[in-house]
C-alpha positions as CSV (number, residue, x, y, z in Angstrom):
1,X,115.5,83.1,19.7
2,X,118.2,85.2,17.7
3,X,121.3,86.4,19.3
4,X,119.4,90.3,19.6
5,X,116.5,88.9,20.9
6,X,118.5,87.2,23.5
7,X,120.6,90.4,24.3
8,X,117.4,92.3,24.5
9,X,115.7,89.6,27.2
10,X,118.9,90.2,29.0
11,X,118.9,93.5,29.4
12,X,115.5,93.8,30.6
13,X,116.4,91.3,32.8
14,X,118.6,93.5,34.8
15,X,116.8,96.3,34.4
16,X,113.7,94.0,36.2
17,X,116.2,93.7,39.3
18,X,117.5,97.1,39.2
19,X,113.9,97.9,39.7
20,X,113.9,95.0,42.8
21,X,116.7,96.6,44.6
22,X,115.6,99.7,44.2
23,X,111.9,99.7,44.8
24,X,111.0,97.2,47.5
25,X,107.9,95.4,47.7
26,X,106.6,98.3,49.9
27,X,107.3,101.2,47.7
28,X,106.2,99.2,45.1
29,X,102.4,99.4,45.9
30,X,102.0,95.4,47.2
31,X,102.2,97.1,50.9
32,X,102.9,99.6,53.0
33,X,105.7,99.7,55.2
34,X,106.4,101.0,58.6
35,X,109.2,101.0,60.6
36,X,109.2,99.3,64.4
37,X,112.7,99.7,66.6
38,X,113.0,98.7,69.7
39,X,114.7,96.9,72.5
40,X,113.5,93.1,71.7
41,X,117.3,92.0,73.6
42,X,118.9,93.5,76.4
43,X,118.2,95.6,79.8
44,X,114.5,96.4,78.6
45,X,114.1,93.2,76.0
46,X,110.5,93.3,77.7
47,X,109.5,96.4,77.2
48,X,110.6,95.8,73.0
49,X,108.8,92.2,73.2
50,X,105.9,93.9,74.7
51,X,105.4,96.9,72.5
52,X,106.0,94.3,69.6
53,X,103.2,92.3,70.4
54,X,101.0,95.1,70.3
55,X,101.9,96.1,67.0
56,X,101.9,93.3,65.5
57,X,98.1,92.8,67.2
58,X,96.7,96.2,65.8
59,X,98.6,95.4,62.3
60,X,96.7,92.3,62.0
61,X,93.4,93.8,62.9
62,X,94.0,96.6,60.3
63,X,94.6,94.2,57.5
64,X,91.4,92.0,58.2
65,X,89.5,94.8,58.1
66,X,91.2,95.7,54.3
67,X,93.7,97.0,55.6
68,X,94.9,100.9,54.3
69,X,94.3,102.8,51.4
70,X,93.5,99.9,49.8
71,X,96.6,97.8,51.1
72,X,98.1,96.2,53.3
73,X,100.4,97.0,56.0
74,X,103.5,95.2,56.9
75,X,105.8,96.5,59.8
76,X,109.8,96.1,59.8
77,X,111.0,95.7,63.1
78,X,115.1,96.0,64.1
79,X,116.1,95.0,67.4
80,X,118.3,97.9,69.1
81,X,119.5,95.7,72.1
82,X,118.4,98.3,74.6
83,X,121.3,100.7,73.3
84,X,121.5,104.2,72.2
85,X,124.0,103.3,69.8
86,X,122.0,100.3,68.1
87,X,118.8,102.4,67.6
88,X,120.6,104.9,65.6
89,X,122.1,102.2,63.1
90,X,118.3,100.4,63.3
91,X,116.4,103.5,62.3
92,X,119.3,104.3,59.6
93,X,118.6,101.0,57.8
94,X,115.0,100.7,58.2
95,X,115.0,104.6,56.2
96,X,117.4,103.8,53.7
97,X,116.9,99.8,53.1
98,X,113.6,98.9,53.7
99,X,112.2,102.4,52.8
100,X,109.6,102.6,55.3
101,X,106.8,105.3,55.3
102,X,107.3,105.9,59.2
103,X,108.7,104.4,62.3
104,X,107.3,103.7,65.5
105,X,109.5,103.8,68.5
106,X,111.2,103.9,70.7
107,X,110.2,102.5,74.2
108,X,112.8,104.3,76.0
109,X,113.7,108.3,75.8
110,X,117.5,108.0,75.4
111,X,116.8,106.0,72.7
112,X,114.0,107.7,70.8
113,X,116.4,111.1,71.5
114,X,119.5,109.2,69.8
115,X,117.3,107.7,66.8
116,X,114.6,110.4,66.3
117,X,117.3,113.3,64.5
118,X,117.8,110.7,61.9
119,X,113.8,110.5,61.2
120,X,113.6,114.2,61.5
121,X,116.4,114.6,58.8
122,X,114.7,112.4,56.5
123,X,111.2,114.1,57.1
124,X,110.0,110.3,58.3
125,X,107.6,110.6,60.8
126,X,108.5,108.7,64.3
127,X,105.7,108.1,66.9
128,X,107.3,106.8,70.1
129,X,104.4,104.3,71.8
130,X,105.8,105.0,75.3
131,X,108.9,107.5,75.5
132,X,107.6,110.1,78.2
133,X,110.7,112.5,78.5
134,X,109.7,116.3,76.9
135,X,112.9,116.4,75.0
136,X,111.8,113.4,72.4
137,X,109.5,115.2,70.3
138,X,111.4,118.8,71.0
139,X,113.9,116.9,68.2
140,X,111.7,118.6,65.6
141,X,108.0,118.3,63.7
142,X,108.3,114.9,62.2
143,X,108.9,113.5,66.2
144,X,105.7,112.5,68.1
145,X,104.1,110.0,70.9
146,X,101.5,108.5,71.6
147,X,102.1,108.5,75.8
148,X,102.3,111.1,78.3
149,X,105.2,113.0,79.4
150,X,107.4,113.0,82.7
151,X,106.0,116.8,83.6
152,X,102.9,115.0,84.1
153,X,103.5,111.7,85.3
154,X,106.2,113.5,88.2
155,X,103.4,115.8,89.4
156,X,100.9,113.1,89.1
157,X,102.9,110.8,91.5
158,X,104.0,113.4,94.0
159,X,100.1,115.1,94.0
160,X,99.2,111.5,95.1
161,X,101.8,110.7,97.5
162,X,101.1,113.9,99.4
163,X,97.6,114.9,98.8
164,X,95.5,111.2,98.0
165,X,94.3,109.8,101.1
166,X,94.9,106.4,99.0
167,X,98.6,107.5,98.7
168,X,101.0,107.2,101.4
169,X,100.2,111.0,102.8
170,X,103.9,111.9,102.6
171,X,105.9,115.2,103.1
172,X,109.4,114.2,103.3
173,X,111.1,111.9,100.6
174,X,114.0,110.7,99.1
175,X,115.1,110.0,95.2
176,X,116.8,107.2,93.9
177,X,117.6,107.7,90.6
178,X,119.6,106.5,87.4
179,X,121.9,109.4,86.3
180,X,122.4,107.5,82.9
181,X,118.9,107.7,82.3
182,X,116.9,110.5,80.5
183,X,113.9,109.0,81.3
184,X,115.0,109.1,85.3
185,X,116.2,112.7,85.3
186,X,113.7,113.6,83.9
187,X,111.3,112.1,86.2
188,X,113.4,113.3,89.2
189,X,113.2,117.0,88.4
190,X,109.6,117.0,87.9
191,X,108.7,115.2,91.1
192,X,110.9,117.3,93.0
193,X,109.3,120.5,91.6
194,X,106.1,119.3,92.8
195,X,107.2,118.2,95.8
196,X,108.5,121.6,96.5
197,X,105.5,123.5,95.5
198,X,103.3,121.6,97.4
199,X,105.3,122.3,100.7
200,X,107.5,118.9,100.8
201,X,110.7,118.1,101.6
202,X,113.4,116.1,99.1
203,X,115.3,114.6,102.0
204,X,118.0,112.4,100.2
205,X,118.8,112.9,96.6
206,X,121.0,109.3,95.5
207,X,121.7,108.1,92.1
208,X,123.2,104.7,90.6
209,X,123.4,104.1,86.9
210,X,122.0,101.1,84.7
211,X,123.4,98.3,85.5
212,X,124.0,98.7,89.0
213,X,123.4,95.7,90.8
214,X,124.5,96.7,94.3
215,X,122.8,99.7,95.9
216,X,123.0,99.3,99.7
217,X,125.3,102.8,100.1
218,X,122.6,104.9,98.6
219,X,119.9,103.3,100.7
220,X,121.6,103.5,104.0
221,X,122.3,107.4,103.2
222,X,118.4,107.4,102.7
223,X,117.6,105.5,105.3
224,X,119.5,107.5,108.0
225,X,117.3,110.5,106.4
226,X,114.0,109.0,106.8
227,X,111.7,109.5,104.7
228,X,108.0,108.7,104.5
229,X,108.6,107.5,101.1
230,X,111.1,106.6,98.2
231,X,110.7,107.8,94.4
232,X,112.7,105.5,92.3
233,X,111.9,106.7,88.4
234,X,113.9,103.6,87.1
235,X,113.5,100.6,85.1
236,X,112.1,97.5,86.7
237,X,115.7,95.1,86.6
238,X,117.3,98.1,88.8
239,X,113.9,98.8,90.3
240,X,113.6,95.1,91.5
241,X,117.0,94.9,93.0
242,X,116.8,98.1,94.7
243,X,113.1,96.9,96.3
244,X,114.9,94.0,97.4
245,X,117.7,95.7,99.4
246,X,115.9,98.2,100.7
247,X,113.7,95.7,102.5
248,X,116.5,93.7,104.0
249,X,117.8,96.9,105.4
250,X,114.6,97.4,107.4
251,X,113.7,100.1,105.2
252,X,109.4,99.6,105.5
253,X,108.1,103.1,103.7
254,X,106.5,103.0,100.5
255,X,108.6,102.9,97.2
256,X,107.2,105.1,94.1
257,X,108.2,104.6,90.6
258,X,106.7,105.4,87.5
259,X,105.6,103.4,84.1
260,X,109.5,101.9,83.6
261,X,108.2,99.3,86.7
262,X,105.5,98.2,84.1
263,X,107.1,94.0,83.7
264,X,106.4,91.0,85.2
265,X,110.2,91.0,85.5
266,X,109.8,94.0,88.2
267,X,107.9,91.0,90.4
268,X,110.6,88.5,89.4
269,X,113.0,90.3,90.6
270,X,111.8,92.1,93.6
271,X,109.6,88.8,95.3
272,X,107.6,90.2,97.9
273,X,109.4,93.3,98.4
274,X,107.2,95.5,95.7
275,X,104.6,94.4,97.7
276,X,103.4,98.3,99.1
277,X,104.7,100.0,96.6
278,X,103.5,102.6,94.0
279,X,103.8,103.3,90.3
280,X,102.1,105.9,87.7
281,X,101.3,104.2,84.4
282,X,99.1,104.4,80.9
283,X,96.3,101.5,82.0
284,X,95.3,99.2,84.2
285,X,94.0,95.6,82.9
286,X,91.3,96.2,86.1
287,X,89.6,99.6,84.5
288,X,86.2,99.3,83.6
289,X,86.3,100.2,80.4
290,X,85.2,98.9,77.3
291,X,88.0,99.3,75.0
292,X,90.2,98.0,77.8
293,X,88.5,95.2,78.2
294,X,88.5,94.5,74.4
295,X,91.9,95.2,74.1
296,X,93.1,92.9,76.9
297,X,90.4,90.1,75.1
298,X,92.6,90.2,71.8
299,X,95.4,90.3,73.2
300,X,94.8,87.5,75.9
301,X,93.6,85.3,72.6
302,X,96.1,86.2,71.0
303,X,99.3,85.7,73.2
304,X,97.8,84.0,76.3
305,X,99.6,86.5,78.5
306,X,98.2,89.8,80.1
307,X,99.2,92.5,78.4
308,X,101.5,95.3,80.2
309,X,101.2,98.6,78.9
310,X,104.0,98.7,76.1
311,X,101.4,96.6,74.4
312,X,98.5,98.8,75.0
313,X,100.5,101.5,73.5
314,X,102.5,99.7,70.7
315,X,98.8,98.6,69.5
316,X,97.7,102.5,69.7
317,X,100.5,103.8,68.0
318,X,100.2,101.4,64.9
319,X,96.7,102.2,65.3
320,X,97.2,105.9,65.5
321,X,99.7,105.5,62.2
322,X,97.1,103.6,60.5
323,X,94.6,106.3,60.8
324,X,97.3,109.1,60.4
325,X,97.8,107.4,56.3
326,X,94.3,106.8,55.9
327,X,93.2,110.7,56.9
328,X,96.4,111.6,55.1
329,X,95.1,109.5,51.7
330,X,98.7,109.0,50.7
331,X,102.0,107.5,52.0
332,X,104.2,110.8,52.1
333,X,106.0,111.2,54.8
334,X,105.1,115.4,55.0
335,X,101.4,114.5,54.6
336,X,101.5,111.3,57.5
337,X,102.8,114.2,59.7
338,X,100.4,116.4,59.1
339,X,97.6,114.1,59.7
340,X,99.4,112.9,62.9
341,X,99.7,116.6,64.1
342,X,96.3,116.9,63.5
343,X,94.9,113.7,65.3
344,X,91.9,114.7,67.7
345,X,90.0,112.1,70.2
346,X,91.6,108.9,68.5
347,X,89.7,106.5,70.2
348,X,93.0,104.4,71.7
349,X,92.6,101.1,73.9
350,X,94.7,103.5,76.7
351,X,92.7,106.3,76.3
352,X,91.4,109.2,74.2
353,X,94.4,110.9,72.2
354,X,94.8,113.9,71.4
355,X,97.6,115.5,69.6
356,X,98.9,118.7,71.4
357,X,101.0,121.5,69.7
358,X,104.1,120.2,71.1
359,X,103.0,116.8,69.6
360,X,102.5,115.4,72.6
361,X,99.5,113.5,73.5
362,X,96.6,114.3,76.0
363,X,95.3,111.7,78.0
364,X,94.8,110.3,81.7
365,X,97.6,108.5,83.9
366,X,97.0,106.0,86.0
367,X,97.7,104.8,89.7
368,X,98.7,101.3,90.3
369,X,99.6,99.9,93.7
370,X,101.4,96.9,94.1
371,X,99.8,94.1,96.6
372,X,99.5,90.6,96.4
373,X,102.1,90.2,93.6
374,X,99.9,92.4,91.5
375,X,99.5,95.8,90.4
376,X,96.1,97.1,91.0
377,X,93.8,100.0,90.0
378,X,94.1,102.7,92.6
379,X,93.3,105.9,91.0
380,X,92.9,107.9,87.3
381,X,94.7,111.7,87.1
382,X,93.4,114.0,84.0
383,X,95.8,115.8,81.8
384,X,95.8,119.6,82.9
385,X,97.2,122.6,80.7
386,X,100.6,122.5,83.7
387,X,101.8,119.5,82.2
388,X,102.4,121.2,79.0
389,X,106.6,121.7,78.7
């Protein structure tokens, strides 16, 4: 080889890993990328391990079938810890290292609100599997979910407390609630409106914040009010803790809670004392229904393990993303969003989804009561136009 030749082999060398750096695999055409944050450490680790699973499921499925457009998909995921703080940094690398066509997360609202402006800036679009507070996809048009929201699972839980002859046939309650917590305060306000509406009384209104471990001083405030039940719109390590005391008070009225008690750890923690207790949520593995019982087939093959709702929902979401590029025909970000927007009676193991105008989706809620060590089926709630921010 001469010396030119030699200079020339060099220099198209580097330009070969220019093009490496700057054109990962993904934007190369070998794949298509999407995004997955979530909280796989920390407070919520199950509620990211969960989700994860059922990504990672649907993913799997999507490529043996031939995957999309012709490839294959291949998800990123960054752990955010179960902080605010982290899932800002996570959905800042997965944009502007991995180049991802869109994200999907986050399980919690205070960390989809702190991660989704950064997706919204760089017209990615975000579907949250399970984030249920109204503000996460008022962030802007590239935001959506593939859940309910907290108008709707509040009213759905106080409607059934007061009205279901399955419920505890309450008037008077009391709130516990995390004032950290978007997800929480959100979930307060809405049950108190409908408690109000209906006629009800809120009783005692106390609040802790996450990681609280000793709660006796709000429960004996609430105790000396007596209610006939006790929303706690937390997340299952508080939710468990605060079971427990309130049972070794002498405190016997029902607790309520919504889809943050969906773990196993909620029963590790709170033993016998969630036994009686309430909680709204996206499925039941007990329904009767087809797709659920496919679902919970895969997934049981799969991971040996029943799956909670985070997976239910992380497996929608990559599934709704999936079909979003495929209607879409291309991997740009403006046309996956319009195709999401535009997503009518996806056929989701959790339900039939439909994209409202707020980019919300329309679909049932469940409720689960607690007994045995178990959640069970109790009851199914359809969307109405009310729940609508």
């Amino acid at each position: 080889m001469t010396k030119f030749a030699a200079m020339i082999w060099r220099f198209l060398l580097f330009l070969l890993g220019v093009g490496l750096l700057a054109f990962p695999l993904g934007a190369r055409g070998d794949d298509i990328v999407i995004g997955e944050y979530g909280s796989l450490t920390g407070g919520t680790a199950t509620f990211g391990t969960s989700t994860d699973e059922g990504v990672r499921l649907a993913m799997d499925q999507i490529n043996a079938a031939g995957g999309v457009l012709g490839q294959p998909l291949r998800v990123v995921v960054e752990d955010d810890q179960s902080k605010p703080e982290a899932a800002v940094t996570a959905v800042q690398k997965l944009i502007s290292e991995d180049h991802v066509v869109a994200v999907i997360g986050e399980v919690a609202s205070s960390r989809s609100l702190a991660a989704a402006p950064i997706c919204q800036r760089n017209h990615i679009p975000m579907l949250s599997p399970s984030s249920t507070n109204p503000k996460v996809t008022q962030v802007g048009n590239f935001i959506f979910r593939a859940c309910f929201i907290d108008p709707f699972q509040g009213a759905a839980m106080a409607n059934f407390a007061m009205k279901n002859d399955l419920g505890p046939k309450a008037t008077k309650f009391a709130i516990l609630y995390d004032v950290k917590n978007d997800y929480s305060v959100g979930l307060r306000q809405f049950f108190t409106e409908t408690v109000k509406a209906n006629g009800g009384q809120i009783v005692a209104d106390e609040s802790y914040g996450e990681g609280d471990i000793d709660f006796k001083a709000q429960l004996t405030n609430i105790e000396k009010a007596s209610p006939d039940a006790i929303y706690v719109p937390g997340y299952y390590t508080e939710v468990g803790l605060i079971c427990r005391q309130a049972r070794d008070l002498g405190i016997t009225v029902p607790l309520m809670g919504g889809d943050g008690w969906d773990s196993d750890k909620t029963f590790e923690i709170g033993r016998d004392a969630v036994n009686g207790c309430f909680f709204t949520n996206h499925y039941s593995p007990d329904e009767d229904s087809p797709r659920v019982k496919d679902f919970v087939a895969k997934f049981q093959a799969k991971y040996s393990a029943v799956p909670d709702a985070m997976a239910i929902l992380g497996y929608d979401a990559m599934g709704m993303m999936a079909d979003a590029i495929k209607r879409a025909g291309s991997t740009d970000g403006r046309a996956i969003r319009d195709a999401l927007a535009h997503t009518q009676n996806y056929p989701g193991a959790s339900g039939e989804i439909t994209m409202d105008r707020h980019r919300n989706a329309e679909k049932p809620i469940v409720i689960l009561k607690i007994e045995n060590d178990h959640p069970h089926f109790v009851a199914t709630v359809q969307p109405t136009a009310s729940a609508a921010p």
